[in-house]
C-alpha positions in Angstrom: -16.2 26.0 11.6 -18.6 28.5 10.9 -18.4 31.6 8.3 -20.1 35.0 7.5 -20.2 35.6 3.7 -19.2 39.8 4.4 -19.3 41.4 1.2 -18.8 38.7 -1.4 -16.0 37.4 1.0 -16.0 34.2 3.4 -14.8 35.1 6.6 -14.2 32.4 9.5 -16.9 33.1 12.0 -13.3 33.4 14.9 -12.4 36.5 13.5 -15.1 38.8 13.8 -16.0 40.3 17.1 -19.6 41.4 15.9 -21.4 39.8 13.1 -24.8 39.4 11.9 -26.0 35.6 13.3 -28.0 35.3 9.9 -25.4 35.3 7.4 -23.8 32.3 9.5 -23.2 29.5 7.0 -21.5 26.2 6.5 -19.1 25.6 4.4 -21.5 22.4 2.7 -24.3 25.1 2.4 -22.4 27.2 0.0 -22.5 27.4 -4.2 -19.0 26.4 -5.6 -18.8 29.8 -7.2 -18.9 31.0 -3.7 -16.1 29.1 -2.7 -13.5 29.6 -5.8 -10.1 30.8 -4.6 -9.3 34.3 -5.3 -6.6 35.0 -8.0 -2.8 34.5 -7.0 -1.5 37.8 -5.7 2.1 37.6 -6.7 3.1 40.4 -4.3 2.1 38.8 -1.3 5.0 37.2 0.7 3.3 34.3 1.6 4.8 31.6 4.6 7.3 28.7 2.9 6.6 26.9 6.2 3.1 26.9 5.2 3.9 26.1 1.6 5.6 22.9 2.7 3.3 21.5 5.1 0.0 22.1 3.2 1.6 21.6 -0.6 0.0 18.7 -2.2 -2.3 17.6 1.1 -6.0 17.6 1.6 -6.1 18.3 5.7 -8.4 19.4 7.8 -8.4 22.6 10.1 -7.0 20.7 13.5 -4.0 18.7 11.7 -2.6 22.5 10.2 -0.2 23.7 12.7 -0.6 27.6 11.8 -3.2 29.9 13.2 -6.6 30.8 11.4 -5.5 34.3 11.2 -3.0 33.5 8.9 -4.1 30.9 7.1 -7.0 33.2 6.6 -5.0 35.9 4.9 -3.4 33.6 2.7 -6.7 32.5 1.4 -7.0 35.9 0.7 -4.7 36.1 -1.6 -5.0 33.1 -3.6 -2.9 30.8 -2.0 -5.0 29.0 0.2 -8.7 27.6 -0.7 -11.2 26.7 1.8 -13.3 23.0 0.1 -16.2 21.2 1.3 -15.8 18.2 3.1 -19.3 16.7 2.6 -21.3 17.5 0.0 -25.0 16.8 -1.3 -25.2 14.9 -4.4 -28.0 13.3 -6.2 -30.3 13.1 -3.2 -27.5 11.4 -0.8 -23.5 12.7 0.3 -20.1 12.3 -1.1 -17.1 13.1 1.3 -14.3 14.9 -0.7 -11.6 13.5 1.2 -12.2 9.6 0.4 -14.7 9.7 -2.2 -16.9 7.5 -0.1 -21.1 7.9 -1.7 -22.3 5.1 0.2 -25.5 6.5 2.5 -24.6 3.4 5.2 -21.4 4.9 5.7 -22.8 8.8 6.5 -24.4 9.3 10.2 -25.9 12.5 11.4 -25.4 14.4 14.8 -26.2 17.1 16.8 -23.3 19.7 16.2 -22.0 21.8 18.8 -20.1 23.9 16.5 -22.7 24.6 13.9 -26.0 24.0 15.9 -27.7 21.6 13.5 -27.9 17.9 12.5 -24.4 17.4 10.9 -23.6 14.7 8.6 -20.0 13.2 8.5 -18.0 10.2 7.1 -17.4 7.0 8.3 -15.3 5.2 5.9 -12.5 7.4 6.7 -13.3 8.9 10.4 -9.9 7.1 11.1 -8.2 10.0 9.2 -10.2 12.4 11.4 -13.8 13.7 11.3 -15.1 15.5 8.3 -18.4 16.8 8.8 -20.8 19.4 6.4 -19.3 22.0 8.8 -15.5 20.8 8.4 -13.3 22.8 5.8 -10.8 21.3 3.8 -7.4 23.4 3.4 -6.0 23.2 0.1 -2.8 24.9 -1.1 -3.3 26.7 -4.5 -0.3 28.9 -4.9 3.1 27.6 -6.4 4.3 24.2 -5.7 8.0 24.0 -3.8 10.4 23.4 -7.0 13.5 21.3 -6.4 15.6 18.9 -8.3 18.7 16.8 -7.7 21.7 15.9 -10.5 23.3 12.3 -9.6 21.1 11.5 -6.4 21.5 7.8 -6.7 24.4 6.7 -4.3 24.6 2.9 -4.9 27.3 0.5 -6.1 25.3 -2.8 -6.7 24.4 -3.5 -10.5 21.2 -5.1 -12.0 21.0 -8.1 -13.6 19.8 -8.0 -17.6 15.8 -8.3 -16.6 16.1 -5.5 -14.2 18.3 -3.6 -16.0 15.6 -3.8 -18.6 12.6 -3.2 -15.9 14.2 -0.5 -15.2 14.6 1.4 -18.2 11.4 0.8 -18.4 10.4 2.9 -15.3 12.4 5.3 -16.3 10.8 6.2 -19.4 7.3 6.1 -17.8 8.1 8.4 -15.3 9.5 10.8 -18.6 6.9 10.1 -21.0 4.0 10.0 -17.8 3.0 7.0 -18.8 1.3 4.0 -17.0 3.2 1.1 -16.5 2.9 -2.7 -14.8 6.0 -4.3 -13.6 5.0 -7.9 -13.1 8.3 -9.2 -11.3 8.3 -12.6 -9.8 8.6 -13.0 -5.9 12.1 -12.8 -5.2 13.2 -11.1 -8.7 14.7 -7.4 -6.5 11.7 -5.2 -7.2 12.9 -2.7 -4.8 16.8 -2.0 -7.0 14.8 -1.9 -10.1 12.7 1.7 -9.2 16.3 3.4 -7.9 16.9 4.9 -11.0 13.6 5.1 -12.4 13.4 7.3 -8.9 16.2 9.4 -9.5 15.3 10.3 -12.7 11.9 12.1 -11.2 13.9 13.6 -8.8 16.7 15.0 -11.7 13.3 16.2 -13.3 11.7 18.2 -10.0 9.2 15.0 -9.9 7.4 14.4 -6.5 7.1 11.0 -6.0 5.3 8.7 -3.7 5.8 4.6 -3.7 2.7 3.7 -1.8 2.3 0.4 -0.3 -1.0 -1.4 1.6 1.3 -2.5 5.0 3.1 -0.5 7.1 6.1 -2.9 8.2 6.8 -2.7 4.5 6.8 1.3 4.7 8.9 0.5 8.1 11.4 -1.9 5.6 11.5 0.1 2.4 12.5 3.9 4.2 15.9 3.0 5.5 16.7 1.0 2.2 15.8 4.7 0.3 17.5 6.9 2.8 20.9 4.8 2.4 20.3 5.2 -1.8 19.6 8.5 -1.9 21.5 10.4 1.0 20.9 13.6 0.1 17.2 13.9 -0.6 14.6 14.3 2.0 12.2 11.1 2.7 8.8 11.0 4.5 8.2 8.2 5.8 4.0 7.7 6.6 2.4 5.5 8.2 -0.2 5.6 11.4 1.4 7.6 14.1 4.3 8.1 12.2 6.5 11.2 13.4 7.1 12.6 9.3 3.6 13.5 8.5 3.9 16.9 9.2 6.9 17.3 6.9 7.2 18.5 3.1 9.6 15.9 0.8 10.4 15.3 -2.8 10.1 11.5 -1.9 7.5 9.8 0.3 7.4 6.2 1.5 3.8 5.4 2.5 0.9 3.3 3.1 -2.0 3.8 0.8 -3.8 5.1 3.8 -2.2 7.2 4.1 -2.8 9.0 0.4 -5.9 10.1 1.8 -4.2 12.7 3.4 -2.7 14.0 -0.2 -4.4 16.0 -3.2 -3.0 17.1 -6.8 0.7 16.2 -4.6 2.8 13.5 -6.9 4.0 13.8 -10.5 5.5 10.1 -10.0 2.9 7.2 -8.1 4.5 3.7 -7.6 2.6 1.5 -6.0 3.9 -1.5 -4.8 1.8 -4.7 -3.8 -0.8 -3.6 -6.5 -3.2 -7.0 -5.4 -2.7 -7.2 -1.9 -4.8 -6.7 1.0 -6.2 -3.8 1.5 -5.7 -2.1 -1.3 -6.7 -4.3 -4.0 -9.9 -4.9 -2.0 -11.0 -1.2 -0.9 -11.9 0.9 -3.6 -11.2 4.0 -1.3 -7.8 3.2 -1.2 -7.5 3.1 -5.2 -9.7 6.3 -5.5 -7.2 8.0 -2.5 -4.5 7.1 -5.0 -6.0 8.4 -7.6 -6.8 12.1 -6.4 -3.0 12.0 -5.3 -1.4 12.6 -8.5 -1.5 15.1 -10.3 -2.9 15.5 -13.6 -0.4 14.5 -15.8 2.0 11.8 -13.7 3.3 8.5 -14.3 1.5 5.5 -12.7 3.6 2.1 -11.8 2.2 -0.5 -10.2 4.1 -3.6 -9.0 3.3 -7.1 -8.4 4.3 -10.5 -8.7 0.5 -11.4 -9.1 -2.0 -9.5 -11.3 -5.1 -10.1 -11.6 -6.3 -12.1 -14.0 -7.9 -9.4 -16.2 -4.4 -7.5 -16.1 -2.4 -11.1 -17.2 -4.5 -11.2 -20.2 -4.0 -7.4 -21.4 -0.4 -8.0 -20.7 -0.2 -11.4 -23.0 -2.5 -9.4 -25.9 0.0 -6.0 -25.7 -3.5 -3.6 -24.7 -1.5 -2.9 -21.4 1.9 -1.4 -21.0 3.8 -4.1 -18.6 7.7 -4.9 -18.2 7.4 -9.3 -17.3 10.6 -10.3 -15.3 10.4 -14.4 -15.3 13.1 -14.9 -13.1 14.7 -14.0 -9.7 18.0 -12.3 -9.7 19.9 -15.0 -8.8 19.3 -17.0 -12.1 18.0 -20.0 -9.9 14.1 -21.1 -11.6 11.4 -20.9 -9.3 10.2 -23.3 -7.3 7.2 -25.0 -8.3 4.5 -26.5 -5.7 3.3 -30.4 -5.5 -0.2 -31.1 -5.2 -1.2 -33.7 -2.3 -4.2 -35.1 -1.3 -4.9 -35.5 2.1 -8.6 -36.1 2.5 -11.0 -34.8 4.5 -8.2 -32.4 7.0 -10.7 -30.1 8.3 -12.8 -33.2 10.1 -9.5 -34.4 11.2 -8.0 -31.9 12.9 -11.4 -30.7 14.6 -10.6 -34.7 16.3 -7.8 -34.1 17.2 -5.8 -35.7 14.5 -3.2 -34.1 12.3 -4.1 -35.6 8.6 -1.8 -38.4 8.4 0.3 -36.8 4.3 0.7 -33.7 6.9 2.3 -35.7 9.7 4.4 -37.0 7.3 5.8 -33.7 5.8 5.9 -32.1 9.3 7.8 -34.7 10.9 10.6 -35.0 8.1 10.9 -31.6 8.7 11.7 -32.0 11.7 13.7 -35.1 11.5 16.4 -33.1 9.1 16.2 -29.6 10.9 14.8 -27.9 8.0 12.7 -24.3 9.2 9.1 -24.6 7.9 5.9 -22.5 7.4 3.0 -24.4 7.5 -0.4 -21.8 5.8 -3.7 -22.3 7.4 -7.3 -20.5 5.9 -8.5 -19.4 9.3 -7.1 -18.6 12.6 -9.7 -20.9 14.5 -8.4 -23.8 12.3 -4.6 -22.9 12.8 -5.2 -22.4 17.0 -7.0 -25.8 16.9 -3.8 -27.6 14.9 -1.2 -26.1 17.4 -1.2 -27.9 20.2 -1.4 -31.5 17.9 2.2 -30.2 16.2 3.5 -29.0 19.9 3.2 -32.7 21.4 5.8 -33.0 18.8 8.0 -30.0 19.5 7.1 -27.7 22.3 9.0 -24.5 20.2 6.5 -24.4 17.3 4.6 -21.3 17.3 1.2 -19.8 15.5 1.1 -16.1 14.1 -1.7 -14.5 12.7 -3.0 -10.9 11.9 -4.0 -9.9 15.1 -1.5 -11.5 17.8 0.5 -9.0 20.2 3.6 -10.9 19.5 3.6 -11.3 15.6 6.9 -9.4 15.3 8.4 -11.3 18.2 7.2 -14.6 16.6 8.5 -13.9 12.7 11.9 -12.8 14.5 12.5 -15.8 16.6 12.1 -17.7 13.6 14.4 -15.8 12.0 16.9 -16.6 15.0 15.9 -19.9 14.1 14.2 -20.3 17.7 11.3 -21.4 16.6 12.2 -24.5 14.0 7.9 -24.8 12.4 5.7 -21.6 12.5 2.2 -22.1 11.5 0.2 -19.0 9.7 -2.2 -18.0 8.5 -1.7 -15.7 5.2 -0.7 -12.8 7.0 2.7 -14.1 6.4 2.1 -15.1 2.5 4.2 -11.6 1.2 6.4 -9.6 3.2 8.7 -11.9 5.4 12.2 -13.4 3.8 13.4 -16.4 5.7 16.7 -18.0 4.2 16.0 -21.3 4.7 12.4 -22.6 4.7 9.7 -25.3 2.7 6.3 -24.5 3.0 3.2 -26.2 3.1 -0.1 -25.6 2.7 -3.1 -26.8 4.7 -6.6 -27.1 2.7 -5.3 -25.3 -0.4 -8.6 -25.6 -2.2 -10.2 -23.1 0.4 -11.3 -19.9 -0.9 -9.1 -17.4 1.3 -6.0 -19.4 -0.7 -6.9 -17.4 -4.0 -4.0 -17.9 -6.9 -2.4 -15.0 -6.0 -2.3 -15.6 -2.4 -0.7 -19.1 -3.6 1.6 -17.6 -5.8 3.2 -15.4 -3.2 3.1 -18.4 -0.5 5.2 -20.5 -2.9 7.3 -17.2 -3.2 8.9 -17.6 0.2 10.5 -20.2 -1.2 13.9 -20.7 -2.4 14.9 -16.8 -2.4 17.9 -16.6 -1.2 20.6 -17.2 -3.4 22.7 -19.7 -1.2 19.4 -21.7 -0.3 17.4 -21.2 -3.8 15.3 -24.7 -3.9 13.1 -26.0 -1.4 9.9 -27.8 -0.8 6.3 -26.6 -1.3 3.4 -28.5 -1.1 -0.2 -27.9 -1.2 -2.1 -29.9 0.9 -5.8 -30.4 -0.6 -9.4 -32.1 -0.2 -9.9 -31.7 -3.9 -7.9 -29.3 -6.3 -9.2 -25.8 -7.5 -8.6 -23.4 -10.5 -6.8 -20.9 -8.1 -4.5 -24.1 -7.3 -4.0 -25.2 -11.0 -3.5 -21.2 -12.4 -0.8 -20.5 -9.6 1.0 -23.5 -10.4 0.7 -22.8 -14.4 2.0 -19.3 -13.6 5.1 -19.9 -11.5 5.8 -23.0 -14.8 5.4 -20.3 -17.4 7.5 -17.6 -15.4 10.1 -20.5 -15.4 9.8 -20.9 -19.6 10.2 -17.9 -19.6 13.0 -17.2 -18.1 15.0 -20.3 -19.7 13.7 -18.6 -23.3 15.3 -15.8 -22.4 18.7 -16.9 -20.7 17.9 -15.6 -17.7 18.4 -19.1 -15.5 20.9 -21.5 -15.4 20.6 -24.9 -15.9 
């Protein structure tokens, strides 16, 4: 979109019949004095509608569902600003959507709408284009106020760590404080942020918890409906029918953030270390530019980094530490087994003969299985030596059709052995399962992706031991640290009283 600067005012090239071709301009071209909003006028009745929709977001032209006329008139009057999507900086580009300054990811085209070479964004073209001619609507009038007294409808009770945990979050979100919550797999995360949450919302607190995978998003919004009836929930996610809709809580992917601006008072995200997020600094900086000014930040995980365990142990970061899982059962903790060269073996057409072993007791006693491979190639080579043994063992990975149908007929208990790769390492429950680990010293099986493979293990409270092994050609520091962790949660939580036996 075009506009005419007419008489110290920007005017949208669409609405002006005549207009003098040389005072066309994009919206990258101008100064930022020229684009400062105009001052609030509190006599204007502006549209609510448009309040809700554009509050808090960072969208471009197309995805607003209003005409320019009046969005146009409501910049006008203060309540609407016009921002650069691209901008020059320092002899290259910044895009102030994702915060992306990385000249690979810019490409240049002939524009039909402005007439010139046009520079726009690749890192986040998935969000929509955002070119030197594309504005950005922000809303700068008031925010939509609400609160709710007593929105927490929920009858279960916390057990002493959580109860802790979450006073915890509750105080963050009043003081607007950062906090970790470093919660083993297993320890019932999700019950410990209700009433942290319904605090923000008794305080007129937008909140967003902000995870990196949808079919958590997919898992987490009915949980939060059921809890809190009364409030309304967004739900985001790619194609996902709320993201046109205003709510005092949001349940999203960290994508999605990038759609957001100035929006939430409370930011809880969830999976802190997982893929994406921990990997793509666009994600962290869309994050970021969500909150507001002065908001609480929680993150959660079950495996920090390594830099984040050590500020937690020395007291330079503020962290809550749950050791154990709610059902006061210790974690359980994985065997180290050699089993030679497995890579050479398998490519022969031989399952390593410590594998075979596992595999087939297994099968022998009935017991489900998931058995982690590094690669996919390596897991679709393995599955048709494990099928001459039963013909209803499956392989998943990240980018099979059936993954869902897979994980569920395992969960039917259809399938008796699923091999993986670590797409399934966080984010699946099965009651019931030991898991192994094929070439554990490979680099893809970092200590955190180990820690949360073990985590599958021994969950449920009627089933809360099992077998995990790590199958290895030579042990590794992610191996030994991921083992050391899950033995010092388990200290732990014996100091404290918080398992039996």
């Amino acid at each position: 979109m075009l506009f005419i600067k007419n008489d110290q005012e920007l005017v949208p090239r669409v609405l002006l019949d005549e207009y003098d071709t040389a005072k066309l301009v994009r919206i990258a071209d101008l100064s930022l004095e020229e684009l400062r909003e105009k001052p609030i006028n509190l006599e204007f009745e502006f549209n609510r509608k448009l309040q809700l929709f554009l509050s808090g977001r960072n969208l471009l032209l197309e995805e607003v569902p209003f005409s320019i006329e009046e969005i146009h008139e409501h910049v006008r009057h203060g309540y609407v600003a016009y921002r650069q999507g691209i901008v020059s900086e320092g002899g290259g580009y910044c895009c102030r959507r994702c915060g992306n300054r990385d000249l690979q990811l810019f490409y240049s085209f002939a524009c039909a709408r402005c007439k010139q070479s046009c520079v726009y964004c690749r890192q986040c073209i998935m969000m929509g284009r955002v070119t030197q001619c594309t504005p950005l609507l922000e809303w700068t009038g008031p925010k939509p106020d609400f609160h709710f007294e007593d929105a927490l409808v929920w009858s279960g009770t916390l057990s002493p760590s959580q109860a802790e945990a979450s006073e915890k979050i509750k105080e963050a979100v009043r003081e607007r404080k950062d906090l970790l919550v470093w919660a083993v797999c297993g320890a019932g995360k999700t019950e410990m942020l209700f009433e942290g949450i319904e605090e923000a919302l008794r305080l007129g607190l937008r909140t967003a918890v902000a995870t990196p995978r949808t079919d958590v998003v997919l898992e987490l919004t009915p949980r939060f409906r059921n809890v809190f009836p009364e409030v309304s929930i967004s739900s985001l996610y790619g194609g996902s029918e709320d993201r046109h809709r205003f709510a005092p809580l949001v349940i999203t992917t960290t994508h999605q953030l990038l759609r957001f601006k100035n929006a939430f008072d409370v930011m809880i995200i969830d999976e802190v270390d997982a893929f994406p997020y921990a990997a793509d600094e666009m994600l962290q900086q869309a994050a970021e530019a969500a909150r507001t000014e002065n908001s609480a930040l929680v993150f959660l995980t079950a495996t920090p980094k390594e830099a984040w365990q050590r500020e937690c142990f020395s007291g330079k970061r503020n962290c809550v530490i749950l050791p154990a899982r709610f059902h006061r059962h210790p974690l359980p903790i994985p065997k180290f087994v050699w089993c030679g060269n497995w890579r050479k073996e398998i490519e022969k057409g031989r399952i390593p003969v410590p594998v075979l072993k596992w595999f087939r007791e297994r099968l022998e006693i009935g017991k489900q299985a998931l058995v982690f491979f590094p690669n996919i190639e390596l897991m679709e080579m393995a599955l048709p030596l494990f099928r001459q043994f039963d013909e209803r063992i499956e392989a998943v990975h990240s980018e099979d059709p059936l993954r869902k149908e897979k994980v569920q007929a395992m969960r039917d208990r259809v399938v008796p052995i699923l091999l993986t790769t670590t797409i399934l390492e966080r984010g699946v429950t099965f009651p019931n399962i030991d898991v192994a680990v094929v070439g554990a010293e490979d680099d893809t099986f970092t200590e955190s992706a180990l820690v949360q493979i073990a985590g599958r293990v021994g969950r449920n409270p009627k089933y809360p031991d099992g077998d995990i092994t790590f199958f290895h050609h030579g042990q590794t520091r992610a191996m030994v640290r991921a083992r050391n962790q899950l033995l010092r949660m388990n200290r732990d939580a014996r100091a404290k009283g918080l398992v039996d036996g």
